[in-house]
N, C-alpha and C positions, 0 to 999 in steps of 0.2 A: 504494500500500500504506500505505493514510494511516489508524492503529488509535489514533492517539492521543488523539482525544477525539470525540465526535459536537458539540463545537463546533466544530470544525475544518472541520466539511465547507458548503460552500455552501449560497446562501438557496436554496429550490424556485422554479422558473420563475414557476409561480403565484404565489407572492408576492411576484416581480420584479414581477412583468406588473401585478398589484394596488398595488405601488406608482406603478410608471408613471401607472396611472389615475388616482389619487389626485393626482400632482402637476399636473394640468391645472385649471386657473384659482385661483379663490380659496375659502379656507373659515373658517368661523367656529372661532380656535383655544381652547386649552385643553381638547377636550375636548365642546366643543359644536357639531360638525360631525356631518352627517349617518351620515357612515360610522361612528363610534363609536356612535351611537344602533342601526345596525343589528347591529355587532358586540354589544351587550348583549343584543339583542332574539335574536341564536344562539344567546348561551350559555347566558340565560335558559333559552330550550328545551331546548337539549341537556343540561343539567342541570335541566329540569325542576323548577325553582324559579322561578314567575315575578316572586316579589319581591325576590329574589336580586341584591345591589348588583354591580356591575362595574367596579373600576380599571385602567389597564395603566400598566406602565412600563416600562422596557428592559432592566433585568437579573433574572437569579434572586436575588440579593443583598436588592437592595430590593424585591423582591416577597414574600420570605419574613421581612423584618425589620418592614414596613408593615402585614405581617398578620398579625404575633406582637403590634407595641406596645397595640392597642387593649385588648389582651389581658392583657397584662404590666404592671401596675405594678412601680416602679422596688426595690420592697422586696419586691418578688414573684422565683419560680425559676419557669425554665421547663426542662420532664424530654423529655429526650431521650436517642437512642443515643448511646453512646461515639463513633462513628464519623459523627454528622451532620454534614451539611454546615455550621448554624450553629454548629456546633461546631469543627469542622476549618480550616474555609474559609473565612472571612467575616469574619477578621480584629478579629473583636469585636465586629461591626454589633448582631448582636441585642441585648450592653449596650449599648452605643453609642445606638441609637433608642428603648431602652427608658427610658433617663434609669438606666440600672443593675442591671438585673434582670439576677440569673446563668442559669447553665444547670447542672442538676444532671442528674449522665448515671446512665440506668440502667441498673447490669452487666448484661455478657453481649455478645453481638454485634451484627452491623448489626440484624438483628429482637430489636425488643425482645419478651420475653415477658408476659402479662397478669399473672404470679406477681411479676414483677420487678419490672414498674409501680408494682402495686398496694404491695409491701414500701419502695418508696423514695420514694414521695407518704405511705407512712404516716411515715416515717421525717422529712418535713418538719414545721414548724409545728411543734417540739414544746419550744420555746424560746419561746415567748412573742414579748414585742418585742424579743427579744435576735436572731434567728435569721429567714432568709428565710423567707416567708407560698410558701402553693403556687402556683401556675401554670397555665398552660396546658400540655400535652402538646403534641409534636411530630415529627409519624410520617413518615419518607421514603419516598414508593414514587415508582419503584423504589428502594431503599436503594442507600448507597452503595457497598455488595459486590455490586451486583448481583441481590439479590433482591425478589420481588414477595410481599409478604402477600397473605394468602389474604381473599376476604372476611371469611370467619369468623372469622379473625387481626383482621382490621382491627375488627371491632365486638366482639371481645373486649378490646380495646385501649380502646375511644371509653367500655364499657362499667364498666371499671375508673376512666376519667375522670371520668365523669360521675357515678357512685359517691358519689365525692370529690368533687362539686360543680364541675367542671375543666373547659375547654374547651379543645378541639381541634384544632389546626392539620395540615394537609397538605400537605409539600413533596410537591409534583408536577412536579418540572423536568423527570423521564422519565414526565410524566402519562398520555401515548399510548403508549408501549410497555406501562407496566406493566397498562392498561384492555385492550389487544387480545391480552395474555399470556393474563389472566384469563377474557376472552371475556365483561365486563360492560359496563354502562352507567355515566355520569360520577356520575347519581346515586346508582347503587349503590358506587361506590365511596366516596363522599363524605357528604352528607348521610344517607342511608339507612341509612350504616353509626355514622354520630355525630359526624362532622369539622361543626365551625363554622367556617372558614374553608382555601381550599385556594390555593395558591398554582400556577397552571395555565400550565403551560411552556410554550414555543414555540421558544425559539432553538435549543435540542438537536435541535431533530426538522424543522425546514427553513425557519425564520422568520430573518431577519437578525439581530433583537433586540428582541422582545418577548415577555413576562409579563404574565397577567393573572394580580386578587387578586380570588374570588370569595367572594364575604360571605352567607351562608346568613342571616344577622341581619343582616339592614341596617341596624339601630339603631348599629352599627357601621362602617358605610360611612364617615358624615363626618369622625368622628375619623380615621381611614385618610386621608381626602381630605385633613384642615388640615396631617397630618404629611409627606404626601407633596410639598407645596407649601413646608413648611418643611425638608423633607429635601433639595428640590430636585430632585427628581423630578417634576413635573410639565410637563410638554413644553408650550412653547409651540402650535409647528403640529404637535400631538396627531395630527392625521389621518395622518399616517407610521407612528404604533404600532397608529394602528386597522384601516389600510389592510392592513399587515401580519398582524395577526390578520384580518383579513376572508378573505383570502387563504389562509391557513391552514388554517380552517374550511371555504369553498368545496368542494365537487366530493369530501371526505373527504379532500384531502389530508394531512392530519393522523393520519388513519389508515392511509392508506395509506403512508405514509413511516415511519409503527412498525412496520409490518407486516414491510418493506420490511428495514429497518434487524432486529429481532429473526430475519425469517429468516437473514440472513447472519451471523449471531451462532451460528444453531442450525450454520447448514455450517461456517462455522470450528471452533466447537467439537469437530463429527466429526472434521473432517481433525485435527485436535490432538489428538483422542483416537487416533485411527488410526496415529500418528506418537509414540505414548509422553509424549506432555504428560499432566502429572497436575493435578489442576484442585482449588482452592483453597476456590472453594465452587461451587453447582449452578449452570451457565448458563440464567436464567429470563426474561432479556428480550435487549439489547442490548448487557450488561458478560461480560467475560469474563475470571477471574483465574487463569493458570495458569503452571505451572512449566514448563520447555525447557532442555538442556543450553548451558552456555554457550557452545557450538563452534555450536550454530544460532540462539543470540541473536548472534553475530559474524556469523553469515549475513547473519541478515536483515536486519541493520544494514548490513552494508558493500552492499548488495542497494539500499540506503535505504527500508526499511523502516519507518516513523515507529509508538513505541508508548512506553510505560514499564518500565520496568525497576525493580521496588520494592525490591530489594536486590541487592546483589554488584558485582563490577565487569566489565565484557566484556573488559577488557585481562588483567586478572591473572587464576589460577585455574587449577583442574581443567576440561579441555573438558567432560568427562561430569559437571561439577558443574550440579545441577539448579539453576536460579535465577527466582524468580516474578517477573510479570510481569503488569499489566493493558492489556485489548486492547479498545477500545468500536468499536463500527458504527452509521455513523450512515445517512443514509437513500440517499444516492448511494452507498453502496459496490457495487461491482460484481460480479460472478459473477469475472471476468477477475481482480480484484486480487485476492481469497481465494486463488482456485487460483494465482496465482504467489507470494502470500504463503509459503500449504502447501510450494509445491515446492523452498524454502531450505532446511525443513525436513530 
């Protein structure tokens, strides 16, 4: 009953089995090994970009910071939600690798609105050289609440950016959930919709630790490349992140592991609606934010239940005091650990 993160949950066979393969004899490292030329040559396709440059590195951290600095000068803001992860989570990286560039959040919630965008990129630049210059935009799907924009959402978004002469980032750490929610293709979520560079997850969804940063402008690529080597991301025997991603890719496991992972999201969320949990915002992929009496968060904990608890305490309190909670599924979750999750309830 393991709800606590979809990093939590183990690499897919597949991607064992692809690194296994990988570690037999020798390869040309940094990057310049076979299997990395063939992982380009899938994503290329599958994003339907054939000039489309290719990095990988091993966390979501440095894959969303590497693909923001080309972007960001250091007297520049970059607009995002309140609630992003380079915002939240990251402990600073995006100033940190930008040489200084802030982040200006635009109100409202995890989806930003196009009204909202557009009001707070106007609101920048209006200081002369006294005042941060505008940015790059940067859009989380899945957000961190759990929700998927809608295409339409996402090129209303690209479309306010580029307006304003702005380029686009796309945190994709739930890249595969949120593509198989929607029932689109990588390029329609991405280029087609306006995003210049997307940062294309793999550890959430059943890879040990790889990220790719995929560059619609390849004019873009090498600066990405001199910083990733001076950020210290760059892997010597490179063929371990490529191997990883090859594996990934293969056979749709990547899609089948969103698929996998959002359906057990939908069944959780029935038996929690069935059971009087009141839900925080709409469950549209693999996050789930809801409320539970404290008498069944003691449950499921003393049960060993693994999840979060965003407020209250399980020791003190009213049992019938409702208290939120978020609950993620990752791609091994089973039929068996929901239904005995539910039944603490």
């Amino acid at each position: 009953m393991f709800l606590a993160s979809d990093n939590s949950g183990p690499a897919h066979p597949q991607v064992m089995a692809a690194l296994a393969a990988a570690n037999e004899g020798h390869a040309m490292p940094y990057g310049a090994d076979p299997i990395m030329a063939e992982v380009k040559a899938r994503l290329r396709d599958l994003f339907e970009a054939p000039e489309a440059e290719v990095l990988l590195v091993a966390t979501g951290t440095a894959a969303n910071v590497l693909a923001l600095a080309p972007y960001a000068a250091p007297w520049q803001t970059v607009f995002c939600s309140p609630v992003a992860h380079i915002h939240e989570d990251e402990c600073n990286a995006p100033e940190f690798y930008t040489g200084g560039a802030k982040l200006t959040l635009v109100p409202g919630g995890d989806k930003m609105s196009a009204s909202a965008l557009a009001e707070t990129i106007a609101g920048e630049e209006t200081r002369g050289v006294h005042g941060p210059q505008r940015g790059p935009v940067s859009i989380t799907q899945v957000t961190e609440r759990g929700g998927v924009y809608s295409l339409e959402h996402l090129g209303l978004l690209c479309g306010v950016a580029k307006e304003a002469g702005l380029p686009v980032h796309l945190d994709g750490a739930r890249f595969a959930n949120a593509m198989v929610a929607l029932g689109c293709t990588p390029a329609e979520m991405t280029w087609k919709a306006g995003v210049d560079v997307v940062s294309f997850g793999a550890t959430k969804n059943g890879a040990m630790g790889v990220e790719a940063v995929v560059f619609f402008d390849p004019d873009k690529a090498w600066e990405c490349e001199l910083r990733r080597k001076r950020g210290g991301h760059l892997f010597s025997k490179h063929r371990y992140l490529a191997a990883q991603m090859l594996g990934y890719l293969a056979n749709d496991v990547w899609l089948d592991s969103a698929r996998a992972a959002n359906a057990q999201a939908a069944k959780l969320a029935e038996g929690l609606k069935a059971r009087g949990a009141e839900f925080l915002s709409p469950v549209e992929a693999n996050i789930i934010f809801a409320t539970l009496p404290r008498a069944a968060h003691q449950r499921l904990h003393e049960a060993g239940a693994q999840y979060y608890l965003l407020s209250g305490s399980l020791e003190d309190g009213d049992a019938d005091e409702m208290l939120p909670a978020r609950m993620v599924c990752d791609w091994s979750l089973s039929d068996e650990a929901v239904e005995e999750f539910l039944s603490y309830i």
